[in-house]
C-alpha positions in Angstrom: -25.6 0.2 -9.9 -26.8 -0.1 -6.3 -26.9 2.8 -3.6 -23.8 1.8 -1.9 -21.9 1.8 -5.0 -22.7 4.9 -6.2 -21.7 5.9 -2.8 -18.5 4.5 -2.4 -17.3 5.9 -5.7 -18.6 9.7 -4.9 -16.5 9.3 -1.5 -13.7 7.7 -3.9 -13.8 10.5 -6.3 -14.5 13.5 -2.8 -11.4 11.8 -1.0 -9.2 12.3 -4.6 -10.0 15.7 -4.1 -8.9 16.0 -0.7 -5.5 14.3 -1.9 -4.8 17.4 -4.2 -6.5 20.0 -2.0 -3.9 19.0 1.2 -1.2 18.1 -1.8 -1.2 14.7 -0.8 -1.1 14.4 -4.6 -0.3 15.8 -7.5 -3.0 16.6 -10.4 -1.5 13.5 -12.5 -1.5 11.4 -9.8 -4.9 11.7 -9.5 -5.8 11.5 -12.9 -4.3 8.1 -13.0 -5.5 7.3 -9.6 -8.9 7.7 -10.9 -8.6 5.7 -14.3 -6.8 2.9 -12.1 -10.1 3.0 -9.7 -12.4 2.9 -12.9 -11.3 0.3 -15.2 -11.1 -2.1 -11.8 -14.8 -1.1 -10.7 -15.2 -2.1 -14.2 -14.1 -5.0 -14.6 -13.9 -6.9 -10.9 -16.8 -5.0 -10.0 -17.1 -3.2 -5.6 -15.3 -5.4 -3.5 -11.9 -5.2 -5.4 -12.6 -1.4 -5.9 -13.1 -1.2 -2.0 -9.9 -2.6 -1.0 -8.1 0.5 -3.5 -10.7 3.0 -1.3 -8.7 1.8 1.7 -5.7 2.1 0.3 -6.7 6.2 0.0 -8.3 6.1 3.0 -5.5 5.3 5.6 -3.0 6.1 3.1 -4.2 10.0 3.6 -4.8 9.6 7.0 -1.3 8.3 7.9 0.4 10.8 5.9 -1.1 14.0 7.4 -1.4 12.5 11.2 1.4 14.5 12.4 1.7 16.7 8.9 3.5 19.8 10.7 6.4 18.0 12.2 7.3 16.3 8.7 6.8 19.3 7.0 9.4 21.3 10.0 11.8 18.3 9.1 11.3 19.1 5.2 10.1 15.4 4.9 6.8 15.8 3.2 6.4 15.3 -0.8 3.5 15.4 -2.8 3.1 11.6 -4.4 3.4 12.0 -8.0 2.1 10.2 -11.0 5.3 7.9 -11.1 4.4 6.8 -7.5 1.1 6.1 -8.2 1.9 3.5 -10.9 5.0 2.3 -9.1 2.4 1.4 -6.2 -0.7 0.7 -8.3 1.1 -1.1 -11.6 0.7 -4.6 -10.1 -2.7 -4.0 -8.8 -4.0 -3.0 -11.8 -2.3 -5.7 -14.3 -3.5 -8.5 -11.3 -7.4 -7.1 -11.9 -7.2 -7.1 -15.3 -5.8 -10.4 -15.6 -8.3 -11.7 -12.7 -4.8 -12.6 -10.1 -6.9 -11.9 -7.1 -4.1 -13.0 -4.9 -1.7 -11.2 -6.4 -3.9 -7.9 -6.3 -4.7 -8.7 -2.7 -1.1 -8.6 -1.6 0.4 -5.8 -4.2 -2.7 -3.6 -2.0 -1.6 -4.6 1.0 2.0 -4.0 0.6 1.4 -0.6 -0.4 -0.8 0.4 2.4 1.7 -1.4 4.9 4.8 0.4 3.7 2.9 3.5 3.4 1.8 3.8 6.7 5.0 2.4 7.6 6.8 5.8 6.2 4.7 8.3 7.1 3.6 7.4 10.3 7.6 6.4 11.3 8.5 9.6 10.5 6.9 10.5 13.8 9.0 8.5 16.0 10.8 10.1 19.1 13.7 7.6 18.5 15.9 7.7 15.0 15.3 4.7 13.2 18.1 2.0 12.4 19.1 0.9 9.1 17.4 -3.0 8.1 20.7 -4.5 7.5 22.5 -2.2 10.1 20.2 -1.9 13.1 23.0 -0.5 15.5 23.4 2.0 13.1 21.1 5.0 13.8 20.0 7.1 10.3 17.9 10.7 9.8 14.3 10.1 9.4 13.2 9.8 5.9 16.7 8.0 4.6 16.3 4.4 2.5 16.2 1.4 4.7 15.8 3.1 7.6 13.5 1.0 9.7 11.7 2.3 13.5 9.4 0.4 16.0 6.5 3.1 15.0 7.1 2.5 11.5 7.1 -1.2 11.6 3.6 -1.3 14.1 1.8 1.3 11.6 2.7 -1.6 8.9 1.1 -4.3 10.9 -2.0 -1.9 11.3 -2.1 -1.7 7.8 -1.7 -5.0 6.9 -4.6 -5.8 9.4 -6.9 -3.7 7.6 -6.6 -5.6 4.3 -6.2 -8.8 6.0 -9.5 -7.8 7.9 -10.7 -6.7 4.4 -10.1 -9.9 2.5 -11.7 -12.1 5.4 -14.5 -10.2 5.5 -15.1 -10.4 2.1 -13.5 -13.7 0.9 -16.4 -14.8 -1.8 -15.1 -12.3 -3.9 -11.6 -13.2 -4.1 -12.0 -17.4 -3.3 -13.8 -19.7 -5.6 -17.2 -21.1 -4.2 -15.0 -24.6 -3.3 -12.2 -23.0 -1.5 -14.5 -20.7 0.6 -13.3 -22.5 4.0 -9.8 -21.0 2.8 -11.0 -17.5 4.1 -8.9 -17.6 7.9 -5.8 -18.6 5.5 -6.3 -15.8 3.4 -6.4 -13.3 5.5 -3.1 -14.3 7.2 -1.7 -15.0 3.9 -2.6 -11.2 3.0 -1.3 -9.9 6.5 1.6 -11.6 6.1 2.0 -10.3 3.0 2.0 -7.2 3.7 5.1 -7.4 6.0 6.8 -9.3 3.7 6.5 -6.1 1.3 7.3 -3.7 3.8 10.7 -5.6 4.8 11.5 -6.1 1.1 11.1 -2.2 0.2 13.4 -1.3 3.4 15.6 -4.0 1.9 15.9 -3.2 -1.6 16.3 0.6 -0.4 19.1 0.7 1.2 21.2 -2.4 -0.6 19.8 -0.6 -4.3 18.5 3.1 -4.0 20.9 4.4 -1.6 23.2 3.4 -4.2 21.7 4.8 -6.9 21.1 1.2 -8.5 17.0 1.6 -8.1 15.0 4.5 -8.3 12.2 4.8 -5.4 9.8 3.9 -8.0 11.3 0.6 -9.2 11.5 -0.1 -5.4 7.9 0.3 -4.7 7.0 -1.9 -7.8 9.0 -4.8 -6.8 8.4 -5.0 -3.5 4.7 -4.8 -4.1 5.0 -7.4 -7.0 7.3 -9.5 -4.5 4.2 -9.3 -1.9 1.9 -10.0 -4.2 4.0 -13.3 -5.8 4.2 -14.2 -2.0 0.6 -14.2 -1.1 -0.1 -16.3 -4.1 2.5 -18.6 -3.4 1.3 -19.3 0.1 -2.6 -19.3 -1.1 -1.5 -22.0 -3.7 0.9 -23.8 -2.0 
């Protein structure tokens, strides 16, 4: 194990920490959080491990920029071990099962609709329902959808997209290197795609009670995931 592995798994296991310290998650959540991280180190080895670190990364640092206004509006939860595995499930089954396309986009959708939710929550203006967008909804409601929210989703899904270009050889055969500009706009895309589809299926199924938040999360990172392959294949 080189230097900057070692590293990268010490900040991995410090920033875990600092998710329960703030209560950005709960105990189980980071037990899981942590297997999840091992077994993929494991098996696909830094690069796919890195694009999970980035997932922490931004995903902690979206959801505390701002931390006292949600918590005033009574918006703030501490992710749990069921949303871990509703975000992480397809990741983790795409690595073990060597889909890197799959994994690539499941990430990114996650990150993108994180950011999207957290960082939305901060807009000055209320945000509009998907399928309703002259109708004006409380922060924090299922389908709700703001500028703010939707520009924190394209920074996220620029700093996979970014991720994956920069380290194509690890997720591209050697004869479909030159595929590495597609990639990463397959991925950014991607991560759109997942972020409309979980503002989609929330307010058409959960605000119905049809769908649990988990089983939203899952699916629209598995639809991601299905698209970026789709595209990368087609």
């Amino acid at each position: 194990m080189t230097f900057f592995e070692v590293a990268i798994l010490l900040l991995f296991v410090l920033f875990s920490v600092v998710l329960v310290l703030v209560k950005a998650f709960d105990f189980y959540a980071i037990v899981i959080s942590l297997f999840m991280g091992a077994v993929i180190f494991s098996y696909k080895g830094i690069e796919w491990f890195i694009a999970l670190f980035l997932f922490f990364i931004f995903g902690l640092l979206s959801t505390y920029y701002g931390r006292k206004k949600r918590k005033a509006s009574g918006s703030h939860k501490t992710r749990d071990f069921d949303n871990v595995i509703s975000n992480g499930l397809v990741a983790f089954t795409s690595a073990l099962f060597n889909f890197p396309f799959i994994y690539l986009g499941s990430i990114v959708s996650a990150l993108a609709d994180t950011m999207s939710s957290e960082i939305g929550m901060l807009s000055k203006k209320k945000p509009v329902l998907i399928l309703n967008p002259w109708k004006e909804v409380k922060p924090g409601t299922n389908g709700g959808v703001s500028q703010l929210g939707f520009f924190a989703a394209i920074v996220g899904s620029l700093v996979i997209a970014a991720f994956a270009y920069i380290f194509y050889s690890s997720f591209l055969s050697p004869d479909l290197h030159f595929l590495r500009g597609k990639l990463a706009v397959c991925v950014f895309i991607g991560g759109i795609v997942g972020t409309v589809a979980d503002s989609f299926l929330g307010q058409v199924f959960e605000n119905r009670e049809k769908m649990t938040n988990g089983s939203v999360n899952f699916i629209s990172t598995l639809i991601a995931g299905f698209f970026v392959y789709l595209t990368m294949m087609a």
